[in-house]
KOLTOR-613962 format. One record per residue: residue number from 1; residue in one letter; z, y, x of N, C-alpha, C, CB in turn. Coordinates in steps of 0.05 Angstrom, whole numbers. Each point is the difference from the previous one (the first is absolute). Glycine has a CB too. Layout:
<rs>
R,NUM,a,Z,Y,X,Z,Y,X,Z,Y,X,Z,Y,X .
...
</rs>
This chain:
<rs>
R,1,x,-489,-903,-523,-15,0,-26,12,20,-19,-12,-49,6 .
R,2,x,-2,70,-14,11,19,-24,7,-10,-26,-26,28,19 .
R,3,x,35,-21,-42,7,-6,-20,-17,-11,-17,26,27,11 .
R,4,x,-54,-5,-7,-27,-2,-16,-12,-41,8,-15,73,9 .
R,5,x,9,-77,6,-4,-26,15,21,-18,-5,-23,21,36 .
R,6,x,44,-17,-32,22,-18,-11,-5,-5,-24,33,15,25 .
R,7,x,-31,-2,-47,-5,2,-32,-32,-25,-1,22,69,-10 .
R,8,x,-42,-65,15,-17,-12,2,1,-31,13,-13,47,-4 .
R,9,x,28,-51,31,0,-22,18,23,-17,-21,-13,25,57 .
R,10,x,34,-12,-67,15,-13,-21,-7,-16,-26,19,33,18 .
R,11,x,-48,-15,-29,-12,-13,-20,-23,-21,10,12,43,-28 .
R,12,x,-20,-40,47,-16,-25,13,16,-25,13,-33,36,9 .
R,13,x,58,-34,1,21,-13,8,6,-21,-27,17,44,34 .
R,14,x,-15,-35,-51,6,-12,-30,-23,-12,-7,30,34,-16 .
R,15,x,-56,-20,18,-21,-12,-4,-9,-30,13,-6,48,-7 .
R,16,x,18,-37,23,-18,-25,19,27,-20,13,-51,38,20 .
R,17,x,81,-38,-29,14,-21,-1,12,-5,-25,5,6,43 .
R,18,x,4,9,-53,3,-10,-35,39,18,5,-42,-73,-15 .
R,19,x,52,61,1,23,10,1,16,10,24,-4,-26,-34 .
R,20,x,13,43,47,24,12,17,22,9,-6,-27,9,19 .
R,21,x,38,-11,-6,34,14,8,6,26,8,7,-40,17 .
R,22,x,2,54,-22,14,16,9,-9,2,36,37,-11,-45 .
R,23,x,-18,-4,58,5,-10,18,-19,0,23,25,-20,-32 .
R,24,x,-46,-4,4,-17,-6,29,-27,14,4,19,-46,-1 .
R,25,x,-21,70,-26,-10,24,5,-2,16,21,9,-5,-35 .
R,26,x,29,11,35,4,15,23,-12,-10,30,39,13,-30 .
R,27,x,-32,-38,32,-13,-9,18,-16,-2,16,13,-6,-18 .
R,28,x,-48,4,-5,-12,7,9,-11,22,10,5,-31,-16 .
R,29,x,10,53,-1,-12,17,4,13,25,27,-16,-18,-55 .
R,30,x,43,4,61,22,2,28,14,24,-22,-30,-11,64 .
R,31,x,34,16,-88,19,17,-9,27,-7,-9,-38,18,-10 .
R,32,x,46,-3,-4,21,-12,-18,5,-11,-31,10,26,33 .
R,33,x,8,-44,-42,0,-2,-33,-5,23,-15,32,-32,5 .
R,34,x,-18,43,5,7,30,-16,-31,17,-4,56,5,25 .
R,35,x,-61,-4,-2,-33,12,0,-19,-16,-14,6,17,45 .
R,36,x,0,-46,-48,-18,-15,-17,9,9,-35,-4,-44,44 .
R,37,x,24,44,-43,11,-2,-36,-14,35,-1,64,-41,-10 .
R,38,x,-58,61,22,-16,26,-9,-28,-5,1,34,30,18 .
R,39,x,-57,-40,-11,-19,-5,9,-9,-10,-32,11,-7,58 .
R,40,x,0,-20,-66,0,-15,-17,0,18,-28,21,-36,32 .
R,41,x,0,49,-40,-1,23,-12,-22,16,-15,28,-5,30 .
R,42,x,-28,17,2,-27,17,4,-30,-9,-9,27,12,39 .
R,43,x,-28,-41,-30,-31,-18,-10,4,1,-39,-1,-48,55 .
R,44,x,29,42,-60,7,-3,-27,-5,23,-17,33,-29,15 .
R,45,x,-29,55,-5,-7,29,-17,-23,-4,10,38,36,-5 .
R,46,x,-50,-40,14,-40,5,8,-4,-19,-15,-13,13,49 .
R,47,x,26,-28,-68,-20,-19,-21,-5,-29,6,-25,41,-7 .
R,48,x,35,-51,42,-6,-23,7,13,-21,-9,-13,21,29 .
R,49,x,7,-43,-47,12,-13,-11,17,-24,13,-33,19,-27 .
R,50,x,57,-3,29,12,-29,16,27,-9,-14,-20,14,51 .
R,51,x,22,-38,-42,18,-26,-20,15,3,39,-42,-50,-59 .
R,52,x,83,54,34,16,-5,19,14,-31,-13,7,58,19 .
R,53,x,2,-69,-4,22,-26,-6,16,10,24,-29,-48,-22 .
R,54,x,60,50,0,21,-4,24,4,-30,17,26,36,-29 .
R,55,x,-22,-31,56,0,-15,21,-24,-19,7,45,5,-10 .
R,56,x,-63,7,-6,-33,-14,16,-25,24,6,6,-51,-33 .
R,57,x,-2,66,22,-12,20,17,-15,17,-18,-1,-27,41 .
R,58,x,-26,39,-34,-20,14,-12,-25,-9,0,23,31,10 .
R,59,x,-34,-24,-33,-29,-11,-8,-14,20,-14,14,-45,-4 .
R,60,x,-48,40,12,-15,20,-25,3,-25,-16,-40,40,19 .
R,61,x,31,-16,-52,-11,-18,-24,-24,-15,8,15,33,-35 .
R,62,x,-15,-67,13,-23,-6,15,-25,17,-9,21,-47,5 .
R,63,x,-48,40,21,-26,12,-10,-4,27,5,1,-29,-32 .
R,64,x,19,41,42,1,31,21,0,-2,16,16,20,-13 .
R,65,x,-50,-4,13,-4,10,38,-5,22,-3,-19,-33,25 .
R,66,x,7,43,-1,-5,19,2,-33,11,-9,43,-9,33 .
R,67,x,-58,25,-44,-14,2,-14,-25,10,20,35,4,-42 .
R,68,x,-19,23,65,-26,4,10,-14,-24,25,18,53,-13 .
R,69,x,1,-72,17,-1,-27,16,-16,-31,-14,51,25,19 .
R,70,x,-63,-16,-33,-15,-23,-13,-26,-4,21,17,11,-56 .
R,71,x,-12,-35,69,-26,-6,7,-14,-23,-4,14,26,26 .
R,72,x,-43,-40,-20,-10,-11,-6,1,-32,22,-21,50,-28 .
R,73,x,24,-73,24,7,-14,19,-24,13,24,24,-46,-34 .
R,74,x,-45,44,31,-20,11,17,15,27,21,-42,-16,-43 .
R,75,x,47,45,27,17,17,12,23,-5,11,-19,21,-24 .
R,76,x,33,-43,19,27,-8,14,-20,-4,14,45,-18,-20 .
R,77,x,-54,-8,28,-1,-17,23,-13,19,28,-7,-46,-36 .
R,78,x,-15,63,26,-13,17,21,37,20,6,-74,5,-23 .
R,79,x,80,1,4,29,20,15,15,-22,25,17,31,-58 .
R,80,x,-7,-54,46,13,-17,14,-14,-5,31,16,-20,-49 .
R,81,x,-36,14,40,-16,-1,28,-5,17,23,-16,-21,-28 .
R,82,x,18,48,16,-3,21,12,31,7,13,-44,13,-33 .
R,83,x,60,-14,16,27,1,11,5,-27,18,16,31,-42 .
R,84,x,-23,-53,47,-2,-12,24,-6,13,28,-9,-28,-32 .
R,85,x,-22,31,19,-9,7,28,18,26,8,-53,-19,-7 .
R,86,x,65,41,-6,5,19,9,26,-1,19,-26,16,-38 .
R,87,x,42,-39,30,18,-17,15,-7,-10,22,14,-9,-34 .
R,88,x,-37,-6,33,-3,-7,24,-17,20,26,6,-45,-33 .
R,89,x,-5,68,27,-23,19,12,16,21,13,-38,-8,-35 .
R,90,x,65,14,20,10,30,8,32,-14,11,-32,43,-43 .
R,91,x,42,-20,57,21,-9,14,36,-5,-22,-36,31,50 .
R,92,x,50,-30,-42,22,-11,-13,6,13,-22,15,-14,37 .
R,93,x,-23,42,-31,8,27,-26,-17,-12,-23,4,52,32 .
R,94,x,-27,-48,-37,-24,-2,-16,8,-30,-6,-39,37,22 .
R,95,x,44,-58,0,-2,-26,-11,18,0,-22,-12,-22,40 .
R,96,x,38,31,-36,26,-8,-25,-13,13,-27,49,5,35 .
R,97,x,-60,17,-32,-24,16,-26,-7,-14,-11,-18,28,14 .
R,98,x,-8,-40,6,-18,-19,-22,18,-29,-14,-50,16,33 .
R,99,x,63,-16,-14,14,-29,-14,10,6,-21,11,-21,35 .
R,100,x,4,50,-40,16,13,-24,-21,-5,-27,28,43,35 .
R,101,x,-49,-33,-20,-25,5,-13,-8,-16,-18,-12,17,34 .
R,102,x,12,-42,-20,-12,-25,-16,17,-13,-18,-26,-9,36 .
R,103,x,52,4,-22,31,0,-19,-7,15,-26,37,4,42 .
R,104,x,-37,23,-48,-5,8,-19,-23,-4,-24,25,20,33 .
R,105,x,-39,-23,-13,-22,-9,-20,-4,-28,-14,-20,30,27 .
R,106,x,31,-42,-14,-2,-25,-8,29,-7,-15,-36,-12,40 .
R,107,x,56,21,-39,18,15,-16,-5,5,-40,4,23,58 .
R,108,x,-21,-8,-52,-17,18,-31,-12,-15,-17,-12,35,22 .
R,109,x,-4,-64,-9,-17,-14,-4,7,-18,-31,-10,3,56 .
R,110,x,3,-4,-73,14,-25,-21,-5,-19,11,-5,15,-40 .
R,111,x,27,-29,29,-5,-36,10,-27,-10,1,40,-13,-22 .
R,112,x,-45,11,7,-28,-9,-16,-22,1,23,14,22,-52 .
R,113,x,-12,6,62,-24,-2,25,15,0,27,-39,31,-27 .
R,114,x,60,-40,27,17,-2,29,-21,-27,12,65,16,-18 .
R,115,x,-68,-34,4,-3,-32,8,-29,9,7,36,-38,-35 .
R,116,x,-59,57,28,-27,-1,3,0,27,23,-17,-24,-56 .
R,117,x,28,31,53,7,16,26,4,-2,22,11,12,-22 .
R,118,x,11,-38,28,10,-9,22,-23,-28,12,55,20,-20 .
R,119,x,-67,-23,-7,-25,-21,19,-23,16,5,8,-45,-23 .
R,120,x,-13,66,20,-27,24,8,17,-5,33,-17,51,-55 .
R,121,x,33,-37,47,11,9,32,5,-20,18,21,36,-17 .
R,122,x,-18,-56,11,1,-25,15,-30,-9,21,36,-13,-44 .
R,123,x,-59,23,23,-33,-19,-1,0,19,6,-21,-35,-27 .
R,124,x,22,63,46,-9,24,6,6,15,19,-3,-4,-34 .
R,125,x,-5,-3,66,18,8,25,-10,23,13,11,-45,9 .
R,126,x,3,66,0,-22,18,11,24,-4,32,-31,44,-54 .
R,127,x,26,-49,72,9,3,24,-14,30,19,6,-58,-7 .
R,128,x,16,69,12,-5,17,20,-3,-8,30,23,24,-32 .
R,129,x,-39,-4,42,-8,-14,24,33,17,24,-77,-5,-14 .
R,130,x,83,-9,33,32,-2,2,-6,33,15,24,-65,9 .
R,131,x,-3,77,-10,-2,24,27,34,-4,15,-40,48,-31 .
R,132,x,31,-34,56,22,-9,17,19,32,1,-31,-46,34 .
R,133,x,23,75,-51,19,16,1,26,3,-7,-33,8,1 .
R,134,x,47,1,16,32,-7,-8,1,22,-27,26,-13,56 .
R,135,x,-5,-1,-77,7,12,-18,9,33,5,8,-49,-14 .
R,136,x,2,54,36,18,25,10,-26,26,-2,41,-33,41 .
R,137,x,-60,21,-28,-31,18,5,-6,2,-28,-23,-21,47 .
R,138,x,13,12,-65,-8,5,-21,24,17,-26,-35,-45,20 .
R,139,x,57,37,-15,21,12,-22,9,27,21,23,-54,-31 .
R,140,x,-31,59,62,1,28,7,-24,27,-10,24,-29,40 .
R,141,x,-50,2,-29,-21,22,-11,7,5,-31,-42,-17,35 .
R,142,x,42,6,-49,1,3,-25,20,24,-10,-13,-49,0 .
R,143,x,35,53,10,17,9,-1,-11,28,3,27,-39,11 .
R,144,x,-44,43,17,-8,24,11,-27,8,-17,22,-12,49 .
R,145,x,-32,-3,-65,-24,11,-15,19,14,-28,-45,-42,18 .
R,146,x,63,26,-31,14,8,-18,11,30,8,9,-51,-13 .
R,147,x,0,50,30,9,31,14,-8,17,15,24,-17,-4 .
R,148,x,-48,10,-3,-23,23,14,12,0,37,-7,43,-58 .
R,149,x,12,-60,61,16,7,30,-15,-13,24,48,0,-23 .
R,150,x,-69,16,41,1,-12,23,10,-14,16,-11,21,-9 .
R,151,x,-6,-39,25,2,-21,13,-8,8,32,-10,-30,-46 .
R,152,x,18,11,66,-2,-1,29,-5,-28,2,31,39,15 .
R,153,x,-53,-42,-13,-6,-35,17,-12,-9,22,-3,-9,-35 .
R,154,x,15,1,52,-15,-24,15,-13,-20,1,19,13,6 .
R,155,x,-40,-11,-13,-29,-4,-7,-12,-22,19,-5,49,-16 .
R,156,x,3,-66,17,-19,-13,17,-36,-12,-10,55,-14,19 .
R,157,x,-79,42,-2,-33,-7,-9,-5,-15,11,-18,32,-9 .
R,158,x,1,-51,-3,-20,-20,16,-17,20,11,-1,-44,-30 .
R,159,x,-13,65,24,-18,12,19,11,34,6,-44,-36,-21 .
R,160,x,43,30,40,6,33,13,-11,10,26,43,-5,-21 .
R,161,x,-34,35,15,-14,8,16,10,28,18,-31,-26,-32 .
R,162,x,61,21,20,17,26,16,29,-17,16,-14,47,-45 .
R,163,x,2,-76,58,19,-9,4,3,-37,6,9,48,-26 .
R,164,x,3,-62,42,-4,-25,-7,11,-16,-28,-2,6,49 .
R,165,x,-19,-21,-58,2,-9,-24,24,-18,-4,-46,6,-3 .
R,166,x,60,-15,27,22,-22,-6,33,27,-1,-34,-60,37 .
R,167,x,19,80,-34,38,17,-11,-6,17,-15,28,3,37 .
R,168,x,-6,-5,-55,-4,2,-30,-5,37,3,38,-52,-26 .
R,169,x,-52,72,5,0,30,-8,16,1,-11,-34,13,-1 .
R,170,x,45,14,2,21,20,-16,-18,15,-22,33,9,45 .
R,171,x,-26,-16,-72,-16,14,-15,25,16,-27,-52,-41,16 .
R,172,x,36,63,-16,7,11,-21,-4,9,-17,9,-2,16 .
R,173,x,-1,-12,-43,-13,-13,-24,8,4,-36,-2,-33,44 .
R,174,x,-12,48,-55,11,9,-29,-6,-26,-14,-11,55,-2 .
R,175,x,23,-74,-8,-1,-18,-19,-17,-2,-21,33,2,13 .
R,176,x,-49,-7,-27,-14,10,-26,-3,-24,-15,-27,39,20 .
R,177,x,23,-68,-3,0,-22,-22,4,-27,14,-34,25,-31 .
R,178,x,46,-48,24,-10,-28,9,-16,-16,-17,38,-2,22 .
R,179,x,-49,-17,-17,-19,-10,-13,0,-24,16,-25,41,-17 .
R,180,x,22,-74,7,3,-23,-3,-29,-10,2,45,5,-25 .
R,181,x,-51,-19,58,-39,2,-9,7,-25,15,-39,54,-2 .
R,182,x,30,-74,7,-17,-31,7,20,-7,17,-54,6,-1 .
R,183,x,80,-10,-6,20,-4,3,24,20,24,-31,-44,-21 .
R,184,x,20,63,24,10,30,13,9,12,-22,-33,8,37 .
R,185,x,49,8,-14,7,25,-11,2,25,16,21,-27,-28 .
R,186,x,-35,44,12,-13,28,14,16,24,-9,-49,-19,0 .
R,187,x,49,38,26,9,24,-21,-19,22,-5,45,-7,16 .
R,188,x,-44,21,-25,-22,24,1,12,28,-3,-34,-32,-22 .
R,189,x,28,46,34,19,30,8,-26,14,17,62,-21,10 .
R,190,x,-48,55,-13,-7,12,22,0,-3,30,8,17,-33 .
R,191,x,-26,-26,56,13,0,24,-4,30,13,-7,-54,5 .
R,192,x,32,63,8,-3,28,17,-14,3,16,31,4,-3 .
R,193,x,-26,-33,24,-15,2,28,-38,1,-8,50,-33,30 .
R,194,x,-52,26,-49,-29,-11,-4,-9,24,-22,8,-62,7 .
R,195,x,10,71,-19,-18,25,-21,-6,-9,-24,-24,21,34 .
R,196,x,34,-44,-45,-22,-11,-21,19,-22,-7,-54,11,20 .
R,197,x,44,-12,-47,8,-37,-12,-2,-21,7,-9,11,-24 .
R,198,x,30,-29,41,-5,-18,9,18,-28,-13,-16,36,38 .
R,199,x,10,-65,-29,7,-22,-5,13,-17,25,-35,6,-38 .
R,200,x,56,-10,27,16,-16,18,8,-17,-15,11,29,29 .
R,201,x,-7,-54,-9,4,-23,-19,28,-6,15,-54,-21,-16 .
R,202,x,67,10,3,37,-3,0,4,-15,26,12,-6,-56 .
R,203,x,-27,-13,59,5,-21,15,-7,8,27,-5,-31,-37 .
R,204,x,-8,43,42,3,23,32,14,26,-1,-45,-14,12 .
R,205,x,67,17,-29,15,26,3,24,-20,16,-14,40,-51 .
R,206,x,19,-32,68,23,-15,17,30,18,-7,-39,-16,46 .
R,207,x,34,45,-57,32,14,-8,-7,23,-15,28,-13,42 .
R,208,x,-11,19,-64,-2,17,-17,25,20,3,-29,-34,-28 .
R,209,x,26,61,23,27,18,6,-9,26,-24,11,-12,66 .
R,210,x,9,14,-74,-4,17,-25,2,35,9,27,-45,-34 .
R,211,x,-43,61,27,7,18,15,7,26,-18,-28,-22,37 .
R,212,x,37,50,-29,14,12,-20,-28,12,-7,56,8,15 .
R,213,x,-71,-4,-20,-24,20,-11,-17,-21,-20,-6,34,49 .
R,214,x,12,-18,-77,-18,-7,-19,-25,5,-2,32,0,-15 .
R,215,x,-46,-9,-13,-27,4,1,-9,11,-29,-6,-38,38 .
R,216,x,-19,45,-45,-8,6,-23,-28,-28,-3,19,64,2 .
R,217,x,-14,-75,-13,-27,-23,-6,-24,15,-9,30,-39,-18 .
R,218,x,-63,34,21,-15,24,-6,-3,-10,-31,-28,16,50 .
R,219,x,25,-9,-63,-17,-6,-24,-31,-8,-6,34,28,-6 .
R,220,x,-25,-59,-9,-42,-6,15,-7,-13,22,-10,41,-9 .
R,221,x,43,-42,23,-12,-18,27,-2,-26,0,18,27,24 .
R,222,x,-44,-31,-2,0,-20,-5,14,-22,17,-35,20,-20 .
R,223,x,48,-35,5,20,-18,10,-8,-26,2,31,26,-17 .
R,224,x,-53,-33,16,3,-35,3,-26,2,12,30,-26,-44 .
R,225,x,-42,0,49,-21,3,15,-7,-4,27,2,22,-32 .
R,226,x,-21,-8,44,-13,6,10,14,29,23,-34,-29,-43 .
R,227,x,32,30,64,20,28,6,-20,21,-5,36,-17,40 .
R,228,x,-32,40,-40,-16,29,-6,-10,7,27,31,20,-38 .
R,229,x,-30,-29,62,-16,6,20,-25,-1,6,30,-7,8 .
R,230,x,-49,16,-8,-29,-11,6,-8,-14,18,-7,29,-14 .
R,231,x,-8,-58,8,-14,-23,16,-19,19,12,4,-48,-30 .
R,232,x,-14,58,47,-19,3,13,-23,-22,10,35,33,8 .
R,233,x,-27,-52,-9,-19,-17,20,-10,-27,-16,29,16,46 .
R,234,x,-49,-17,-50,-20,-13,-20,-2,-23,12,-26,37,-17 .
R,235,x,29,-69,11,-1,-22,10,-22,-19,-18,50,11,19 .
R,236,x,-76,-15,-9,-11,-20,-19,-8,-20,9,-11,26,-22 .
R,237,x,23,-55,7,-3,-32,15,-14,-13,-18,42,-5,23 .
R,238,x,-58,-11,-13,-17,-25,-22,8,-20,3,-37,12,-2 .
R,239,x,55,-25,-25,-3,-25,5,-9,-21,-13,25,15,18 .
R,240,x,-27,-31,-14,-19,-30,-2,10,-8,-30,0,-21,58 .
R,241,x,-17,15,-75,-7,-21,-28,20,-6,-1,-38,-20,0 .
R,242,x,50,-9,19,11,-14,-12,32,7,1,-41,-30,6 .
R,243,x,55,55,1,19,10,6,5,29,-16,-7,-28,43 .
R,244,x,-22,34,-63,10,13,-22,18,5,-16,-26,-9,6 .
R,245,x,34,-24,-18,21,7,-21,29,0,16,-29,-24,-43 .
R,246,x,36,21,66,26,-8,17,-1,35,14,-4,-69,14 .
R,247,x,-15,84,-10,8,26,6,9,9,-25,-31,9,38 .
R,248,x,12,-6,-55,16,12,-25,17,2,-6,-18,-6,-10 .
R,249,x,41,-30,16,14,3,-8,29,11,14,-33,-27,-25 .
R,250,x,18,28,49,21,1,21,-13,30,10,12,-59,15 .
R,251,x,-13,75,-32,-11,29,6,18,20,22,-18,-4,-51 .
R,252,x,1,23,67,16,12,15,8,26,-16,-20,-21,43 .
R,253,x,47,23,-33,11,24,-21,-10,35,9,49,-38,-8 .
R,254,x,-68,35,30,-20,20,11,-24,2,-9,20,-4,34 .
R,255,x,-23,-23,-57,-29,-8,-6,-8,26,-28,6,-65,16 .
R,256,x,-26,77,-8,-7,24,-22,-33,-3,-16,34,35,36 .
R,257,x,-45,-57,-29,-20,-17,-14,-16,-8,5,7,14,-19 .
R,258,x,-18,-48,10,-11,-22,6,-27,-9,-12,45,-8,7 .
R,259,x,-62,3,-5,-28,-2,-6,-10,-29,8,-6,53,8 .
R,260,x,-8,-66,-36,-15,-18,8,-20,5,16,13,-17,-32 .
R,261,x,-34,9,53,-14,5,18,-18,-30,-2,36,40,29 .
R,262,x,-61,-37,-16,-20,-30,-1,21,-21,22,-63,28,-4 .
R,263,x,78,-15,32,7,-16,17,36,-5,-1,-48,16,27 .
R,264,x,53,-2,-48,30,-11,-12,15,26,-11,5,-42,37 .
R,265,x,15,48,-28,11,18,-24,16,24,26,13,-46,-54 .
R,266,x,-23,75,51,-2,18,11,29,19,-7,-56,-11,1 .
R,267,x,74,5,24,24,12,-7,3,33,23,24,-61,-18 .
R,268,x,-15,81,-9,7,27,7,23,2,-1,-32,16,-12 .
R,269,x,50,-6,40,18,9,5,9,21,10,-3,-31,-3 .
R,270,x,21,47,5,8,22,5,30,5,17,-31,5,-41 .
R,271,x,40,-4,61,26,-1,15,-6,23,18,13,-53,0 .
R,272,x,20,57,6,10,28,26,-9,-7,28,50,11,-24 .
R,273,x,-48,-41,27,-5,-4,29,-14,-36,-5,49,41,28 .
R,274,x,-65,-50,-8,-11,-26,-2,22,-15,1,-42,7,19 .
R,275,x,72,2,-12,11,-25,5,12,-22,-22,8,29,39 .
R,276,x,-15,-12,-62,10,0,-30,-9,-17,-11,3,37,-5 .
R,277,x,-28,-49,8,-12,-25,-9,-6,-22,24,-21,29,-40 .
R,278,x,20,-31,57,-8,-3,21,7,-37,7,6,61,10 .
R,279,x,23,-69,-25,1,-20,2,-5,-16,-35,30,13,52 .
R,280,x,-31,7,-66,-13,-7,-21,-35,-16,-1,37,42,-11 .
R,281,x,-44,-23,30,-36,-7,4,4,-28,16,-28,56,6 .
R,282,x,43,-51,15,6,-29,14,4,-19,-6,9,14,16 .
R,283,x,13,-15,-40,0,-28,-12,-24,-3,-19,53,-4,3 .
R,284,x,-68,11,1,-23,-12,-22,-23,-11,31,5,45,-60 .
R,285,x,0,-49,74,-28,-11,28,-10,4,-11,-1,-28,27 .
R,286,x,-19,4,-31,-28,5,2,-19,2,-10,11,-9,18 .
R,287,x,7,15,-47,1,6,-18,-19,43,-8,50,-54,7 .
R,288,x,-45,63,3,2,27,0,-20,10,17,46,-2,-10 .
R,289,x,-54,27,17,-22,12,18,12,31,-9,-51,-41,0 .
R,290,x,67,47,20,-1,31,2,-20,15,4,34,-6,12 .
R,291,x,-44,27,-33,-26,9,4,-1,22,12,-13,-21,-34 .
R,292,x,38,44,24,8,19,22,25,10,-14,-48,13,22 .
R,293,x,71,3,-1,-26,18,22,8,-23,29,4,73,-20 .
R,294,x,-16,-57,34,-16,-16,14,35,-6,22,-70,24,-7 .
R,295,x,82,-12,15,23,2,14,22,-26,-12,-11,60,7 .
R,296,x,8,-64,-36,21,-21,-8,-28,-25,0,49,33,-36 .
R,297,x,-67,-37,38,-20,-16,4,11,-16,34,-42,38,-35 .
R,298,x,48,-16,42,1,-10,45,37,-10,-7,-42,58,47 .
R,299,x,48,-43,-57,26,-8,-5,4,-32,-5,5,47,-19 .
R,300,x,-17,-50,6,3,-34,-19,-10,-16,15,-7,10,-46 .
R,301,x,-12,2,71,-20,-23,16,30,-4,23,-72,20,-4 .
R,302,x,82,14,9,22,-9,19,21,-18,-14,-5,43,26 .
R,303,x,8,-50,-45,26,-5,-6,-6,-25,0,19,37,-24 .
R,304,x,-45,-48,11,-5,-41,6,-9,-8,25,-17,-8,-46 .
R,305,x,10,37,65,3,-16,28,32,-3,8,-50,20,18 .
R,306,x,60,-7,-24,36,2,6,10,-29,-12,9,61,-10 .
R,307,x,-17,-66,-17,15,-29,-12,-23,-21,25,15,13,-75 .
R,308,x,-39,-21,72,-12,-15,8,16,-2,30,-43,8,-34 .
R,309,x,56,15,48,1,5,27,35,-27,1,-33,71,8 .
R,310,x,46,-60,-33,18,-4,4,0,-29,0,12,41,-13 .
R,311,x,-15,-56,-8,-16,-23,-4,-1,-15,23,-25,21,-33 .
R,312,x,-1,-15,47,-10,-16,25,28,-4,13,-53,21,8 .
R,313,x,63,-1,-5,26,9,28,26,-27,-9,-7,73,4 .
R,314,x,-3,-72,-27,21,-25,-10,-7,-23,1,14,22,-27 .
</rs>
């Protein structure tokens, strides 16, 4: 922690326990007395009003805070909350952050709205949906987007086509963003082998290796989303009335637009290869009527003679 942050974490430290020591300043903060009494000082010529008592410690005057930190119980509680979830979402680095995070803020707070604050946040749960990436994967990529620094991964696709799908690709990969979607986590970068912007999601990278060649990020790119490759292959399914509002809501992330129709609701899709939706259309039976093209139409008839087949055999 620099000096600048110390100076600050000192006046919230006070804020938000009332009197300290010397001592147990240092403490927290893993320094020394000595670095605390200059510190102390220092807050003192900047105007910060603080009350010493020999052998009990340091205090602001009462009714001093900090001015650009005024928030509204409403604005605490959405901060507090948000610094939860961010705890519970990102790996060990980021977690100790947001916890800092919320410490502080709730720190700043006057009494007065501490007590209406802490029951918002109580009556107000946002649960993340769990992910199973190790902390190590996410505080490397991260690392490597911060430093413009290429990546080497071993990749494991559900669909391929230069290879069997159960051993993992070698890919090589410019970093450009992660992004936190329906309880994943994705990265988004340049891929080499592929020419283009692609998405990988954390939880099939089986190893990450940092490599010596940097990058320039483009300006404008687009980083989240959708990858920059072109869908070629046009997919349109009808499905049934009463399974309207449950596609909607359970939309395919290939889905590029949906139409009420007299015999139910007319879904347009767009993917690289049929295999992309394929068990998407499936779990909806009998529900659905692939209208074309006509090749993922025979597809779907093979695939419920395959379950039906299996079925019987059992």
């Amino acid at each position: 922690m620099n000096r600048t942050d110390r100076l600050l974490a000192i006046v919230l430290a006070l804020q938000a326990r009332g009197r300290q020591r010397a001592v147990d300043l240092a403490e927290l903060f893993e320094t020394s007395p000595r670095t605390i009494y200059r510190d102390i000082q220092a807050l003192s010529e900047a105007g910060v009003p603080l009350l010493a008592v020999p052998g009990q410690g340091y205090s602001l005057m009462e009714g001093y805070f900090l001015p650009p930190l005024a928030f509204t119980a409403d604005e605490a509680a959405v901060l507090l909350l948000g610094s939860d979830v961010m705890a519970q979402s990102f790996d060990a680095g980021y977690r100790a952050a947001a916890e800092a995070a919320g410490h502080k803020i709730a720190a700043v707070l006057p009494e007065r709205l501490r007590a209406e604050v802490e029951e918002l946040r109580e009556s107000l749960h946002f649960v993340p949906e769990c992910t199973s990436v190790p902390d190590e994967s996410l505080a490397r990529l991260r690392r490597a987007i911060l430093d413009r620094t290429a990546v080497l991964l071993r990749y494991h696709t559900r669909h391929r086509t230069d290879g069997p799908e159960e051993q993992p690709a070698t890919r090589e990969v410019d970093p450009y963003a992660l992004a936190h979607m329906a309880g994943s986590w994705y990265l988004t970068g340049y891929d080499h082998l592929r020419g283009a912007v692609r998405t990988f999601r954390l939880g099939r990278i089986e190893e990450i290796a940092f490599l010596s060649r940097t990058f320039v990020r483009p300006g404008g790119a687009h980083l989240y989303g959708r990858d920059s490759e072109p869908r070629p292959i046009e997919i349109r399914a009808l499905f049934d009335p009463e399974v309207m509002r449950w596609v909607r809501e359970q939309r395919s992330f290939f889905t590029t637009e949906e139409e009420e129709v007299a015999d139910g609701l007319l879904v347009t899709l767009r993917v690289r290869q049929e295999n992309e939706v394929l068990s998407w259309l499936l779990g909806w039976g009998r529900h659905v009527r692939v209208l074309e093209p006509e090749s993922l139409r025979r597809r779907i008839v093979e695939e419920a003679r395959n379950v039906l087949a299996a079925h019987e055999d059992s």
